[in-house]
C-alpha positions as CSV (number, residue, x, y, z in Angstrom):
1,X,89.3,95.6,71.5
2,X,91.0,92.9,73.7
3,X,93.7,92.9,70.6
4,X,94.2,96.5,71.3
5,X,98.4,96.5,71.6
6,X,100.4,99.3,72.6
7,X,104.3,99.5,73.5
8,X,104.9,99.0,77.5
9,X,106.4,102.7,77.6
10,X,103.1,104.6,76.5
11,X,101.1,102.2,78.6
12,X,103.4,103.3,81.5
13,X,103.5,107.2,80.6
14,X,99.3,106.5,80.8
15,X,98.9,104.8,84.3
16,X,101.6,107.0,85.5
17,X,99.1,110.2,84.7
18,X,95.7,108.7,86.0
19,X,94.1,109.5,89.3
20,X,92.1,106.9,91.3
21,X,89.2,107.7,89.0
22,X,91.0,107.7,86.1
23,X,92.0,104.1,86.8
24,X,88.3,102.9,87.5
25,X,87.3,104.2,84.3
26,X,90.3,102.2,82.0
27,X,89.4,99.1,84.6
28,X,86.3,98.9,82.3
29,X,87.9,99.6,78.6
30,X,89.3,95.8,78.5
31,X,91.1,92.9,80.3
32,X,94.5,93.9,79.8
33,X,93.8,97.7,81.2
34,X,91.4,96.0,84.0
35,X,94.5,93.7,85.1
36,X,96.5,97.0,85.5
37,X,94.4,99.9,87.0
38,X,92.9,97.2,89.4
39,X,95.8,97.2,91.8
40,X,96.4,100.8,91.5
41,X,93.0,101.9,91.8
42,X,92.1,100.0,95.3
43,X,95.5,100.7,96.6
44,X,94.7,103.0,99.2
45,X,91.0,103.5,100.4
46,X,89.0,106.6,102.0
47,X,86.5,105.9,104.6
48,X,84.3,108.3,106.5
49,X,82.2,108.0,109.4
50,X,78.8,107.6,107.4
51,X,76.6,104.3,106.7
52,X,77.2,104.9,103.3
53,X,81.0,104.7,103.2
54,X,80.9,101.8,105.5
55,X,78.8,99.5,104.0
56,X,81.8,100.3,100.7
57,X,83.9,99.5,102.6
58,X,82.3,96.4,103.5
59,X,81.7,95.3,99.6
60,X,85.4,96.0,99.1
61,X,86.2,93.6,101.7
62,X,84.1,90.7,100.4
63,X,85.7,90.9,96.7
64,X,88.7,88.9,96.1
65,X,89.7,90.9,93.3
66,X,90.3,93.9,95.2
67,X,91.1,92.8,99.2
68,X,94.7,91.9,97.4
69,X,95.4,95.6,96.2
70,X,94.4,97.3,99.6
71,X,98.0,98.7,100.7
72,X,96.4,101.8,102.7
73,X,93.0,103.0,104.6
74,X,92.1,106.3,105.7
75,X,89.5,106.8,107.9
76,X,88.1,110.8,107.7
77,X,86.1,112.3,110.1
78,X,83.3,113.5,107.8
79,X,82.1,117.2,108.7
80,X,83.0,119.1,111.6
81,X,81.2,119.0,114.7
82,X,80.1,115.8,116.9
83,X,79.3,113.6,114.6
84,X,76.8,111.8,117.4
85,X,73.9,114.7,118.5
86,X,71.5,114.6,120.7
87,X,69.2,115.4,117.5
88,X,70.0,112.5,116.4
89,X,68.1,109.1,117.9
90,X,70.0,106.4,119.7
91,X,68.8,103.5,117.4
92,X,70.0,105.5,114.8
93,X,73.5,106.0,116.6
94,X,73.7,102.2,117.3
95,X,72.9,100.8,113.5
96,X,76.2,104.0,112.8
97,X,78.4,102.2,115.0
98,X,77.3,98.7,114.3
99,X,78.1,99.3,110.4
100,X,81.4,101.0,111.4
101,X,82.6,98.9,114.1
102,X,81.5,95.6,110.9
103,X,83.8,97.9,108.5
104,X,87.0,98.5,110.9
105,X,87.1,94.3,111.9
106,X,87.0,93.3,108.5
107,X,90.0,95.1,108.1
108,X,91.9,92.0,108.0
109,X,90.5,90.9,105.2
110,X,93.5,93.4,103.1
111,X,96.3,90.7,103.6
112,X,98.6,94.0,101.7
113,X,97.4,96.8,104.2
114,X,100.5,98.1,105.7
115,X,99.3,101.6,106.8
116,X,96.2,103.0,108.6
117,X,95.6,106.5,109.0
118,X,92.9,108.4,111.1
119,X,91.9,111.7,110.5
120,X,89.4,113.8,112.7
121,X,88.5,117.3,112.9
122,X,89.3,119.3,116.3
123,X,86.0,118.3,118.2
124,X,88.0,115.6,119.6
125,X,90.8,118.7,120.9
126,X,91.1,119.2,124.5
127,X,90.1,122.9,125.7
128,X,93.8,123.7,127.1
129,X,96.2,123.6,124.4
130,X,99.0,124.1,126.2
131,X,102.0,127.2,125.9
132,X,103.4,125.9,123.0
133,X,100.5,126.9,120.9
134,X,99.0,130.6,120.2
135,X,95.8,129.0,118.0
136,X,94.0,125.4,118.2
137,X,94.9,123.1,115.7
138,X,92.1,122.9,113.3
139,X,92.2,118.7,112.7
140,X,94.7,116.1,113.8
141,X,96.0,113.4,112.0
142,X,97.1,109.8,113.4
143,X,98.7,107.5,110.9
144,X,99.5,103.4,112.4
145,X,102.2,101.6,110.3
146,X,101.5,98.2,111.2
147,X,102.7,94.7,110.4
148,X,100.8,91.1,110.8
149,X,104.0,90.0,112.3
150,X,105.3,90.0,115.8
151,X,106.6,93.9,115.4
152,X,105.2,96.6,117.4
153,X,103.5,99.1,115.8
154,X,104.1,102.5,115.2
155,X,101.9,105.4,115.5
156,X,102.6,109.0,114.4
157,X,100.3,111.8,115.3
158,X,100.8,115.4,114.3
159,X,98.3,118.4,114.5
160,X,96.8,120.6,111.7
């Protein structure tokens, strides 16, 4: 299957119609198709606030393969609603934030990541919304483009 050839244009017309999990699927048809959905596949990442997604996040970080690819992270609030309760237990809140605070400082592990975007649902909206506004905004959205040099960064945050 590794002799499989095909001209560059239909390979192109292919990648150019594949989602993310479209590309993980050909990165496990052969070498050649691995080599080119790997890049495009891991080139922007989703993170939510869960143990689960973290500890991904985590693994991604620790594979050399992929850390190269990694242009873009978004961080989502999960669901609605405080995502900390009083239901909840405080060991269990502590071992949330310890695997989330691990996933965030790895971040510079993605030499490529130019762009960090945060994204949290209005539990985190002040109760006065000002004059300009009739209706709360349901989420807001904060995106950093950053740089590893001596640039400052800038930040961008709109309402939803």
């Amino acid at each position: 299957m590794d002799n499989l050839r095909l001209p560059v244009e239909l390979i192109s017309e292919i990648l150019h119609l594949l989602d993310r999990g479209g590309f993980l699927a050909l990165r496990g048809t052969n070498k050649v198709f691995h080599a080119l959905a790997t890049p495009r596949a891991f080139q922007e990442l989703l993170a939510t606030d869960t143990v689960s997604s973290a500890q991904g996040l985590l693994g991604l970080q620790s594979s050399l393969e992929i850390t190269d690819c990694v242009k873009s992270v978004v961080f989502r609030s999960s669901t609605p609603g405080p995502e900390f309760s009083q239901d909840s237990t405080q060991p269990e809140d502590e071992a949330k934030l310890a695997v989330l605070f691990s996933a965030f400082e790895g971040l510079s592990k993605f030499p490529q990541l130019a762009s960090l975007r945060f994204e949290f649902h209005d539990e985190f909206v002040e109760e006065d919304y000002g004059s300009d506004t009739s209706t709360p905004p349901t989420s807001y959205e904060c995106s950093g483009q950053f740089s590893t040099g001596h640039q400052a960064p800038l930040y961008r945050c709109s309402s939803h």
